[in-house]
Every structure is written in structure tokens, then in C-alpha cells.
N, C-alpha and C positions, 0 to 999 in steps of 0.2 A: 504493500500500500504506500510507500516510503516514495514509490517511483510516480504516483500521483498528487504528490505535492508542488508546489509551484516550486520552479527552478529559479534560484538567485539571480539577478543580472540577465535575464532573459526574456523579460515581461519591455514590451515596450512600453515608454512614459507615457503614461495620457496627454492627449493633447490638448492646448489650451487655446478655451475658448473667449473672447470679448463676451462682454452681457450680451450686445448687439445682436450678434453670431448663435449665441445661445436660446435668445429668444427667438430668432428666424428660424432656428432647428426645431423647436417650439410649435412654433405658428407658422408653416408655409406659408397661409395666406398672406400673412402681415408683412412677409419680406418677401415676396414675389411684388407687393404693393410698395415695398421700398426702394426695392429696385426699378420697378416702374416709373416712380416719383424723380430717383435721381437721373436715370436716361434723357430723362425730356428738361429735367433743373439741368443737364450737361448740354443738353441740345440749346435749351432758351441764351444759357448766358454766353456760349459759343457762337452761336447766333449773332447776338449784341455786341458783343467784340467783335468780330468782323465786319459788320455795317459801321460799327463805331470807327472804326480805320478810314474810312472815305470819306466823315467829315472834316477832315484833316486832308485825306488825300486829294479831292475833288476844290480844293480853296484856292488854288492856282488855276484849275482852271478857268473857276467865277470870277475871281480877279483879273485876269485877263484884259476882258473887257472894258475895266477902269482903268488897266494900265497903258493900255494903244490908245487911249483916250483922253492920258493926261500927260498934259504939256508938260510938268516938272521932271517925267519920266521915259517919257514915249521916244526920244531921241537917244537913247543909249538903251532901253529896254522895248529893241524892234520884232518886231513879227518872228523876224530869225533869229533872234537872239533866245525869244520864249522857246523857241523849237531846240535851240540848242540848250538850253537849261532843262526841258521836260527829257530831251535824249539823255544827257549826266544824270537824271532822278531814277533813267528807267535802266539806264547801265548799272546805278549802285541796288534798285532794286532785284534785276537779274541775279547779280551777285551773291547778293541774301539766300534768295531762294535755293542757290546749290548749296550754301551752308548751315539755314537756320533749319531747314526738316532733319539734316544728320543732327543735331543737337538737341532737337526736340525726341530724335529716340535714345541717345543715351542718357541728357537731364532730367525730359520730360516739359512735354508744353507748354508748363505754368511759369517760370522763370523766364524761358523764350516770348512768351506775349506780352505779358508785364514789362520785360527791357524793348522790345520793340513798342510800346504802349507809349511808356516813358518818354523815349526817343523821338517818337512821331510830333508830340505836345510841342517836345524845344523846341526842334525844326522849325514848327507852325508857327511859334510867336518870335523866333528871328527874323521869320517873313515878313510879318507884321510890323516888326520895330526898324529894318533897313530895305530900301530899296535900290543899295549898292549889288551891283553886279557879282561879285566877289562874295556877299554874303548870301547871297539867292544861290549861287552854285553850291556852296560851301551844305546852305541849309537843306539843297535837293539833295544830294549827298546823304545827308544824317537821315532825311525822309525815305530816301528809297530804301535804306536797309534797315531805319525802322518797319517799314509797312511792310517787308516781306518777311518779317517774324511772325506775319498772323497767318496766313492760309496753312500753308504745309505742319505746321504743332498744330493747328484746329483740326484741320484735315486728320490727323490723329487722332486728337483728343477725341472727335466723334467716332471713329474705327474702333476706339478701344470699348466703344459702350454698344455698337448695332452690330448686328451677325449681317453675313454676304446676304444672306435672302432677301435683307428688309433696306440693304444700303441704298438699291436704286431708287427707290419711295424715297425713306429718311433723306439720305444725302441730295437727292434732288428738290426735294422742299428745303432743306438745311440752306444748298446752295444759293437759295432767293436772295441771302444774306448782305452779297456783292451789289447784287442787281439794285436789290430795295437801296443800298448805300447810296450806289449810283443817282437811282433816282431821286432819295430824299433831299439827299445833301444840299444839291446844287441849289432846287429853288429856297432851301431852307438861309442858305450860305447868303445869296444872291439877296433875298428877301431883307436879312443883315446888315450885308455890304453898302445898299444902292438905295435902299427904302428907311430903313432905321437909322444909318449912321452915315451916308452917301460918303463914303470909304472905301477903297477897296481893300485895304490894309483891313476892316473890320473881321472877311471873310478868313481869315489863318487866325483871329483870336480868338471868333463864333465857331470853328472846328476844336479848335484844340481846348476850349472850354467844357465843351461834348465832349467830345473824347474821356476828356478826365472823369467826366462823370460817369463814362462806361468800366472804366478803367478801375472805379469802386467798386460797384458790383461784380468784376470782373474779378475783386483779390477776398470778397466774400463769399461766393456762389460755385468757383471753380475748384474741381478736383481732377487730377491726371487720368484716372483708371477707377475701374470697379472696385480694385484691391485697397484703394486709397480710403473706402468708406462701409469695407469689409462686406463684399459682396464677390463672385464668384465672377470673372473676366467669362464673356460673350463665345463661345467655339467660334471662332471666324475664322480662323485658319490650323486647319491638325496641325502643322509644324510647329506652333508659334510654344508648345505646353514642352512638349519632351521629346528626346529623341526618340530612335526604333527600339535601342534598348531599355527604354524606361530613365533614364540619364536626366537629368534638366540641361538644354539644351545650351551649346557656350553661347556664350554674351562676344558677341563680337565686336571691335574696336571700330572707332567712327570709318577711319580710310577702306577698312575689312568692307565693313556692311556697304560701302559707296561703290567698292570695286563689284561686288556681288551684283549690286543693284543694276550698275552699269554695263552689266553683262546680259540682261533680261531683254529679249528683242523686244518685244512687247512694249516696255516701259520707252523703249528709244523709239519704237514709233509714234507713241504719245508723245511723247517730247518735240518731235521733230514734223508732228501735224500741230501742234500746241504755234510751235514756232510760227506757221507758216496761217494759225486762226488770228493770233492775237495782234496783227497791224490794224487792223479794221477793228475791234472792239477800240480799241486804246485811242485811235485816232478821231471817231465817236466821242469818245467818252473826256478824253481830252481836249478835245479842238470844236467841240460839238455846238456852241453856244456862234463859235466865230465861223464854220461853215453853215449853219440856218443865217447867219447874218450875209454872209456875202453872194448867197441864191435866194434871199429874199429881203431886198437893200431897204426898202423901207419903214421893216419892222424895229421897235425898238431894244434896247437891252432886256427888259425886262423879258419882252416875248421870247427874243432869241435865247435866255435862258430854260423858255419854259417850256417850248416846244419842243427839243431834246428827251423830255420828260417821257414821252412815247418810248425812247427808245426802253428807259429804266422800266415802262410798267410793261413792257411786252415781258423785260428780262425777269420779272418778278414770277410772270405765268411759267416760260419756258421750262426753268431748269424743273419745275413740279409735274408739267406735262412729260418729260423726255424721260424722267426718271421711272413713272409710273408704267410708260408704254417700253421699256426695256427690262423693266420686271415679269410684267403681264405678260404681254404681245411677243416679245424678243427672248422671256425665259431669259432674264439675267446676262445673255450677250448683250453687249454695248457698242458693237463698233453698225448694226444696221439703224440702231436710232443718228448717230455721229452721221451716219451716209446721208443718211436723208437731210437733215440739219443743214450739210453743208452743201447740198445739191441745190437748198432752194435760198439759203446764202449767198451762193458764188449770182444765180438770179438776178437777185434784191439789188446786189451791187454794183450789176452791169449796167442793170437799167437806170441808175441811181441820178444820174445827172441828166438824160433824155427827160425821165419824168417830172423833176423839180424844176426845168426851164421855166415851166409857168408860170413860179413864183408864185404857185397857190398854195396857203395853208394847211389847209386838207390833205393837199398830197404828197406835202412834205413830211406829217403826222403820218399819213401810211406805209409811205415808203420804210420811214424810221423806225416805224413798229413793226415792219416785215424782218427789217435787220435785227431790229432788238431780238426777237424769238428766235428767227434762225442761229445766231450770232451765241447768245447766250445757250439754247438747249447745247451747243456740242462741245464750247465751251465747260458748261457745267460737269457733263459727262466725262469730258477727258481731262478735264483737270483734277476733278475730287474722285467721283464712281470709279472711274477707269483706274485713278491712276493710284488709289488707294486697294480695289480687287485684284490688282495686278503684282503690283509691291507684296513682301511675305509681310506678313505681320509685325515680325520685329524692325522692318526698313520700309514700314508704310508713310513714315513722315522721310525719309529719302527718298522715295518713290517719286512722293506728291510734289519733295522740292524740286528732283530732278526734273518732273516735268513741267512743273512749273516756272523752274529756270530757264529752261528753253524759250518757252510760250514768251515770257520777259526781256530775253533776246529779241524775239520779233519786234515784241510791244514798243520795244526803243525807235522800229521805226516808224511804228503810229502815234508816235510822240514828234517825231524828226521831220516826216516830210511832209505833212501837211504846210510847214512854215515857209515850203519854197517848192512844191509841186500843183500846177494848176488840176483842179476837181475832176477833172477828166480824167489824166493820167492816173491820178490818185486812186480813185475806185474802180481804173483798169488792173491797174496791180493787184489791188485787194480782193478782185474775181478770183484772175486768176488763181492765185496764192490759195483764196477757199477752196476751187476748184481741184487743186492738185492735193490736197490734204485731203477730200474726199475719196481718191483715186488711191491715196495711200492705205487709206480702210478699209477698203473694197477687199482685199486678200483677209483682213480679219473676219469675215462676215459671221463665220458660225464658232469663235472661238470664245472661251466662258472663262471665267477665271476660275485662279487656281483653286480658291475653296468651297468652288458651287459643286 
């Protein structure tokens, strides 16, 4: 009987539990409901941070128009001078993007938004305090690699809370984020600048005031991961837990998981359609107030701010529409919603100047809103969906930077030539350019990520 007594040193140690932990083992229901609770608390204030980055980023744009405008400025801060300052904000933001998603997966999100947060504020009110040439550079500079600390750690941050089934819904409504910023911002900015305080220096203090105040809730409401508030991480990806032999799988070093990542064909065709989408969003979105103004000469500031507006609320709809029809319709492939997006994009943009000759209202509102939706659904897709299903779990914030870096290289020159290419030219290239990115997805059509 001696031989069925417990054995010394061979009993493993119980393992310890949080009250938290103990009570969900307890009550299913009650922590199925808290895990639900924080999902969508991770979703809201990721959400907010993100839109909250374009009050701040979209302030140059609104100002603009006071700037070509006023005589104390307008002779040293020329048309191509703005085009060469938004090109330095979009090369320092490029930048970012190849290195703030690798740091988002070895420190974790929360440090990476908050210093890009930070960052974005200062920028915005040295804008605001000089209109030297020197410190507009210096401060796009600190902006662009502020503002590209938010996508790819958010991009994350949300990966670590939604499983692959639910990404193309989730992250396609998540994605609105950008869009709504876009939209908000400017006539909010605009409203500010030229109505409240007829300034344009007002629109970088009216951002960066915003901002701060996202930037609270942002260091109250956020947490990295499930594990951070003792909840069970999401299956999204079988690699991401253990190896085959049961092992916890190595932690790989930042250049490791980059090289890894940079080796995924997949991820470099997102990249490298990203590149060839994002002139056209950026050159919208940037130059958008001052191309409604010079194909429709006799509308004023205000309008030409507001009509733009099209483009943001189509962008609001897309990424929720393109998400849901690549769930549903596509069964979780993403590259035939991307097809189609950019088939009736490249479209939108040929015809873009035949049809706004008119200098009608109305059809400068349609045209816009055709681009907003096409523009945005493939965007959203390839930069968050895609480029997060594609990435492994532990280099989905690399994934997201890499392709986002790409996309950022474009964007440079939808920042760049609108300041010195007549509107024809410009939205001949930008066909094209959509055109060939769709051609490049054509070969992914039936291909699913790696943990559907």
C-alpha cells in the first residue's frame, strides 16, 4: 500500500490563479461577457487613436489655403514649395512604417502610439508658432514619423483581440477609422482656421488640441493583448502558441522576424500594389481642397474645403462594405474584392478630368465619391485585412509596417506632384498605377490566408 502514497517532488505545483481568472472559471458566462466587453473597449479606443492622428495630420492640408493666400507668406511658401514639404513628411513617414510595426511586436503597441501621439502634438504647434521654411521641414519631419507609429501597432493591437474569420467584418469596419479622420478633420480644422479665428496657423493648434485629448483616453482604455487583462489570446494563427513539439515557440529578434517577413511573396505583393494604390488616395487627401478649387474657380474656401468631404464619406462606407463581401461572398480570400476595387478605381480616375470640365458641383461630388469607395475598399483591405492575415502572428505588426511602408513610398508622390503636374497628367498616372496593381492580384484570386 506504501506504493500508493503520493510520491515526494512529483506532484506538480498548483497553479495560480488571479481572482479575475478564478471567477471566469467560475462563471463562463460572466467572462465570455468580459471578454466581449474588452474586444470592442480595444476596438473603440483603437479606433479613436487612429482618426485622432488626422487631426493633426490633415492641418496642412486646410492651411494651405491660407497660406497661397497670404501675402506675408505666399512668396517663399509657393505651391512647390508645399509639395516639397508634404514629399519630406511622406518620406519621414515611409520611414516609420518599416520600423515602428517591428517594434510594436517586440515592445508592444502601447509605448509605440503614445510616443508617436506625443510626437505628432509638437510637430503641430511648431507649425502653428513659425512659418519659416526650415521649421515647416524640420516639423514635417517629426510629423511623419510621429503619424506612422499609429497604423501598423493598431493594426496589431486589433489582431491580437479578433480571430481570421471575423477580421474581414471587424477590421473592415475598424478600418472606417482613416476614412472618418479624413473626413472629419478637415471641415472641422477648416471651420477653426477661417471661421473662428481667420488663421491658418489656428488649424495645427485645433489638431493637436484633439489629439491630446484622444491621447487621454488612449493611456486609460488601452491594453496590448488579451493576456494583459487575463483573458485567453484569440486562435488566429496555430503557429503563433507552440511549436510541433509542444516547445513555446523562440521569440525572434527585431532584424530575424523582418528578414522572415520579407521573404513572404504575398506580403511583397501587398506592398508593392500598396505602393502603386496610395498616389491617388494621398494626392486627394492632401491637395484635395486646392484641386476642387482650380476645376471649379469660382467657389470659395470654405466650399472647396467641403466638397472633398465626398471623398471621406464614401471612405467611411467602403472599407465596411469590402470587408463584409470578402468574408461572405469571397470566403475570407481578399485579393477578388482588391480586383474589383481597383478595376472601377483605375475608371473613376481616367475619366476624372473629362467629367469635372463642367465645373459642376454635383459632379465633382460624384466623381469624388466614386474614388472615395473604390480608393478606400482596397486600400483598407490591403493594408490592415490582407496585410495582417498574411503576416504570422508574431510579425503581424511587420507585416502591416512593411506594407505599409511601401504604400508610403508611393504616397510621397501624391504628396509631390500634384505641386507641379497639370490634372490631366496627374490622374493619367494614377489610372494607370491602379490599373497595374489590379493586374498584380489577378494571380492571387483564390489564395486565403495562412490561418483560415
Amino acid at each position: 500500500m506504501a506504493d500508493l502514497a503520493p510520491q515526494q517532488g512529483t506532484e506538480e505545483p498548483p497553479q495560480t490563479l488571479t481572482t479575475r481568472e478564478a471567477l471566469d472559471q467560475v462563471n463562463p458566462v460572466l467572462g465570455a461577457a468580459r471578454a466581449s466587453r474588452w474586444r470592442w473597449q480595444i476596438f473603440a479606443i483603437t479606433w479613436v487613436a487612429y482618426a485622432g492622428f488626422y487631426f493633426v495630420r490633415q492641418a496642412f492640408s486646410v492651411a494651405k489655403l491660407g497660406i497661397l493666400d497670404d501675402p506675408a507668406v505666399n512668396t517663399v511658401l509657393t505651391k512647390g514649395v508645399l509639395g516639397v514639404i508634404d514629399s519630406v513628411y511622406l518620406a519621414a513617414y515611409a520611414a516609420g512604417q518599416f520600423l515602428w510595426g517591428m517594434w510594436a511586436d517586440r515592445f508592444g503597441p502601447r509605448v509605440v502610439v503614445i510616443g508617436g501621439m506625443i510626437g505628432a502634438i509638437v510637430a503641430s504647434c511648431l507649425m502653428g508658432l513659425s512659418s519659416a521654411v526650415l521649421v515647416f521641414g524640420g516639423a514635417m519631419v517629426l510629423q511623419g514619423l510621429a503619424q506612422s507609429a499609429g497604423w501598423a501597432p493598431l493594426c496589431k493591437n486589433m489582431g491580437n483581440f479578433f480571430t481570421v474569420k471575423e477580421r474581414g467584418r471587424v477590421l473592415g469596419l475598424w478600418s472606417t477609422n482613416y476614412a472618418f479622420g479624413g473626413l472629419a478633420a478637415p471641415p472641422f480644422l477648416g471651420w477653426m482656421a477661417y471661421s473662428v479665428f481667420d488663421s491658418w496657423q489656428a488649424a495645427f493648434f485645433a489638431g493637436a488640441a484633439t489629439l491630446a485629448v484622444v491621447l487621454g483616453l488612449f493611456l486609460v482604455l488601452q491594453r496590448n493583448s488579451p493576456r494583459d487583462v487575463g483573458l485567453e489570446d484569440p486562435d488566429h494563427d496555430p503557429h503563433a502558441a507552440h511549436a510541433a513539439d509542444g516547445a513555446p515557440e523562440e521569440k525572434l529578434t527585431g532584424l530575424a522576424l523582418y528578414r522572415e517577413t520579407v521573404r513572404d511573396r504575398m506580403v511583397l505583393t501587398l506592398g508593392l500594389c500598396y505602393f502603386l494604390l496610395k498616389p491617388a488616395r494621398y494626392a486627394i487627401l492632401l491637395w484635395g481642397p486646392v484641386i476642387v478649387a482650380e476645376r471649379i474657380p469660382a467657389i470659395d474656401k470654405a466650399g472647396a474645403t467641403l466638397i472633398p468631404v465626398a471623398f471621406g464619406v464614401a471612405g467611411v462606407i467602403a472599407p465596411i462594405l469590402i470587408g463584409w463581401v470578402s468574408d461572405h461572398v469571397f470566403t475570407s480570400r481578399r485579393a477578388p474584392a482588391c480586383v474589383i476595387s481597383l478595376g472601377i478605381l483605375t475608371a473613376a480616375l481616367a475619366l476624372f478630368m473629362p467629367l469635372t470640365a463642367t465645373g459642376s458641383v454635383g459632379v465633382m461630388i460624384a466623381v469624388l465619391a466614386v474614388i472615395g469607395i473604390s480608393v478606400y475598399a482596397a486600400d483598407a483591405m490591403i493594408s490592415c485585412v490582407a496585410a495582417v492575415d498574411f503576416g504570422s502572428a508574431k510579425g503581424a505588426g511587420t507585416a502591416a509596417g512593411l506594407v505599409n511602408g511601401c504604400g508610403s513610398v508611393g504616397a510621397i508622390l501624391g504628396g509631390l506632384l500634384p505641386g507641379f503636374l497639370s490634372g490631366g497628367v496627374l490622374f493619367a498616372i494614377f489610372a494607370v498605377a491602379a490599373l497595374l496593381a489590379g493586374v498584380l492580384m489577378v494571380p492571387h484570386w483564390n489564395r486565403l490566408p495562412r490561418a483560415a
